[in-house]
C-alpha positions, 0 to 999 in steps of 0.5 A, a space after each residue: 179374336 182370330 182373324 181365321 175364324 171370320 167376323 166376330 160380333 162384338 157386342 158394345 152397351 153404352 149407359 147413360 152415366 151421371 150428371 153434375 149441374 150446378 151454379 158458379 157465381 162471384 159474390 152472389 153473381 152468376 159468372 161467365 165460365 169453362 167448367 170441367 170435369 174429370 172423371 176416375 172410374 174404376 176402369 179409366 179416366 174421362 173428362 168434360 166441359 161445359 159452358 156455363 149460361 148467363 146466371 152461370 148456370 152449367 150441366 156435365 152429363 155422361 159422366 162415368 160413375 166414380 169420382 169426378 173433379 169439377 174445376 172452374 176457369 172463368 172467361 176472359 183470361 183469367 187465371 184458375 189459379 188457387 180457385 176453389 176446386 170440388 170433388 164428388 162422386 158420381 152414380 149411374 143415373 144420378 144428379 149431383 149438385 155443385 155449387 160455387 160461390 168465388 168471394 175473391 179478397 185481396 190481400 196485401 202488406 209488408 214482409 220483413 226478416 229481422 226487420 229488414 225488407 224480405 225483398 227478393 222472396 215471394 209470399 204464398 198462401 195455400 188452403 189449410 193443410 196443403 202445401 202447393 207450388 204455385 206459379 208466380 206469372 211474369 208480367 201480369 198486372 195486378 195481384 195475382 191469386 195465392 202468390 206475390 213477389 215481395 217488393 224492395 219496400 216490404 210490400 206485397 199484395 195477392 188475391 184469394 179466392 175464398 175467406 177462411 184460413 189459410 197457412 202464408 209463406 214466405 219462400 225462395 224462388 227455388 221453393 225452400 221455405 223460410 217462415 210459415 203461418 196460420 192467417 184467417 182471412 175475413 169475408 172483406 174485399 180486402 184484408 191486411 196481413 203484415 209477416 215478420 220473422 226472423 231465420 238463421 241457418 243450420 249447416 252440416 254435412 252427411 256421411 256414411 257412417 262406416 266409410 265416414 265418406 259423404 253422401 251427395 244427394 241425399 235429403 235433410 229436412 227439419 220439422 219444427 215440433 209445434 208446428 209441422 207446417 213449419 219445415 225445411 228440406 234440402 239436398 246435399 251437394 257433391 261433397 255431402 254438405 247442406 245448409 237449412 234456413 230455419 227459425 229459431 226452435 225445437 225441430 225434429 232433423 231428419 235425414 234419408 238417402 238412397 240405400 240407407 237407412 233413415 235417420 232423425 234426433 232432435 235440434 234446438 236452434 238459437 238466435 245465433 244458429 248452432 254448430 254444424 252437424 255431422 250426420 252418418 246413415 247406416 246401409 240399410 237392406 233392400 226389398 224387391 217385390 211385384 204390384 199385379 192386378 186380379 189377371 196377374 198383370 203387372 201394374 204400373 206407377 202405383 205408389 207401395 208404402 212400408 211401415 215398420 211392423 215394431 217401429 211405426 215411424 220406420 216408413 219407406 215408398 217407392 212408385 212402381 214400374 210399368 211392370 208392376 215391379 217395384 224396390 224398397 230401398 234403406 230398410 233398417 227394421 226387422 219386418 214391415 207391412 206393405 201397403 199398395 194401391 190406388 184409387 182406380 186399380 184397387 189395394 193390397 196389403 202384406 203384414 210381417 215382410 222381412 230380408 229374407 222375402 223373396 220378390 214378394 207380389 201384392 195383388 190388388 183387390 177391390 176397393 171400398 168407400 168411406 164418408 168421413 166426418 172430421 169433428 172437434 172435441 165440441 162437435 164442430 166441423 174440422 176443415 183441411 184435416 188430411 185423411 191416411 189409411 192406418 190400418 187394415 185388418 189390425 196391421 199397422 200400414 200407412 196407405 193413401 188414396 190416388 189423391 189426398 182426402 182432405 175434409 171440406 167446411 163440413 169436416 166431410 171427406 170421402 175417400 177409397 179404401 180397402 175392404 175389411 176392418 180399416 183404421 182410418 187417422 185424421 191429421 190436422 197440421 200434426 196438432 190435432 189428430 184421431 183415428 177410428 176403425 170401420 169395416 167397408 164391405 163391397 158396393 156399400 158407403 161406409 161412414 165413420 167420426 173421427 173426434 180430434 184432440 190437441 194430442 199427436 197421431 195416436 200412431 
């Protein structure tokens, strides 16, 4: 506008939005509750609340078209924590229907390592397939939701909002793990789960491979080979030296720095550890390059992913800065496809990008909706099954979503994607995993099946 040129008339079309209605019950019993919703339409992020009715009945209306999280916080000072949270979408003019019924068990038992009481350690259980940092809330009396400190005589008691299966840890303060498993937990008000384990320690030190001078804050993790839930990660000190609290297994040693390159070898540890390792990186090369959107502007904090155009294990990330700008460090392939985008602002890929681009620049572009069905050999719903992008238009990239697409009781989820000819994988806790091809057009819900096996990533 020029302030010149007088009053300018600006026209402003509000519409009316979606709605999200519903019930929020504890075992069947309508429950007094703050029920939010956060909406992420293609242009911006709104949120709002509403008080649920004496049955527990609520309605969200005037929520912007696009997808919305819908979060419960009962009354009376209870916590949120670990409460089962639902995501949908939402059209213009359109009703969608959420219901929750919170079957809240308590779970307790007794933590030991070598048979000793695993005092001092603290108990976490997450949702199949995720992994999160939950609060442990001093003071509190009784079990708190999804964590609990571990006593001096074993025990430990916390409580779960729903039945079904979940992964336990058992971790320190810092959040380093130490053991890990799969638990079913029964639709009972109370369950038991007793946790024993036994953990050595791996220790070495990294360096750089031609100066053979050590690396400090650079990352080690381990990931057992059986299961991939099951790892450990750390950061070297001032001197390059690490120590990894691990299991008796086969592991898959990782090892990354800024700068370098990547890399990993396999690792069999004993009852009794092993010897220390010494781990050199070798420099790799960088890659500078710019996210815009259509207009050419600059898009920050979206995350850009490169995946080896040879070697599809070879993957490196950087988020961008508010300029759009972006640095890929520790490169160590010949080419890579990018892979850029988020939920909100749209994607862009590019295939075969080597040394000798020249601050290469990805534009975002509209994004496409899938509704992927996550099924078993024998036809059954998988649950937790986490949703990537594996492919667009025949390059191999590794995308994901502004959030992690993660298959619900029906084995459903749905998630935004590119245009085209898309690859979609499904991983479930690296033992199970498929991947299927759909082409996504504009303003069309694409749906595709993925069957999963007992083999690895088919990538």
């Amino acid at each position: 506008m020029d302030p010149r040129a007088g009053p300018t008339v600006a026209q402003v079309i509000l519409k009316p939005g979606g709605r999200v209605q519903g019930t929020i019950r504890r075992r069947g019993q309508g429950i007094a509750a703050t029920v939010s919703a956060m909406s992420f339409s293609d242009l911006y992020r709104a949120s709002a609340s509403a008080l649920t009715d004496e049955d527990g009945s609520f309605l969200l209306e005037n929520l912007a078209p696009g997808q919305v999280w819908i979060h419960v916080q009962p009354l009376g000072g209870s916590d949120a924590q670990g409460l089962p949270e639902k995501r949908v979408w939402v059209n213009e003019g359109e009703t969608v229907v959420v219901e929750m019924d919170i079957r809240e068990i308590q779970v307790s038992g007794r933590v030991t390592r070598s048979g000793a009481a695993a005092a001092g350690l603290r108990v976490a259980f997450d949702n199949e397939g995720q992994q999160s940092s939950w609060q442990l809330k001093e003071g509190q009396s009784g079990p708190q939701r999804m964590v609990s400190s571990i006593a001096p005589d074993a025990s430990y008691a916390l409580r779960v909002a729903q039945p079904g299966p979940y992964t336990a840890r058992v971790e320190r303060a810092d959040g380093l793990v130490l053991h890990s498993r799969p638990v079913t937990v029964p639709d009972a008000e109370q369950h038991r789960i007793d946790l024993e384990f036994t953990s050595t320690s791996v220790a070495g030190v990294l360096v750089d491979e031609a100066a053979q001078q050590p690396i400090a804050n650079g990352q080690v993790s381990a990931v057992a080979k059986d299961d991939p839930d099951r790892r450990a990660e750390v950061r070297t000190g001032a001197d390059g030296r690490f120590e990894l609290p691990l299991e008796p297994g086969t592991y898959v040693l990782q090892a990354r720095a800024s700068g370098y390159a990547s890399t990993q070898s396999a690792l069999d540890v004993g009852l009794f550890g092993m010897a220390e390792q010494r781990l050199a990186l070798a420099r790799g090369w960088s890659l500078r390059g710019r996210v815009v959107n259509a207009r050419g502007e600059g898009v920050g904090t979206v995350q850009v992913f490169a995946r080896g155009e040879q070697n599809e294990d070879a993957t490196a990330h950087a988020d961008t800065a508010a300029d759009g700008s972006f640095e890929l460090t520790g490169l160590s392939e010949a080419r890579y496809n990018l892979f850029a985008g988020t939920d909100l602002a749209g994607f862009a890929t590019l295939a075969g990008v080597g040394p000798e681009a020249n601050e290469p620049v990805l534009a975002l572009r509209s994004q496409g909706r899938v509704r992927v069905t996550v099924q078993d050999p024998s036809g059954a719903p998988v649950r937790g099954a986490i949703i990537v992008i594996s492919g667009v238009e025949g390059a191999a990239v590794f995308g994901l979503s502004s959030f992690f697409s993660v298959t619900d009781a029906a084995g459903v989820a749905e998630t935004s994607v590119p245009l085209g000819r898309i690859e979609l994988t499904a991983h479930n806790g690296g033992e199970r995993a498929g991947a299927a091809t759909v082409e996504v057009r504009p303003g069309e819900l694409a749906r595709v099946a993925i069957s999963v096996s007992s083999e690895q990533s088919p990538r």
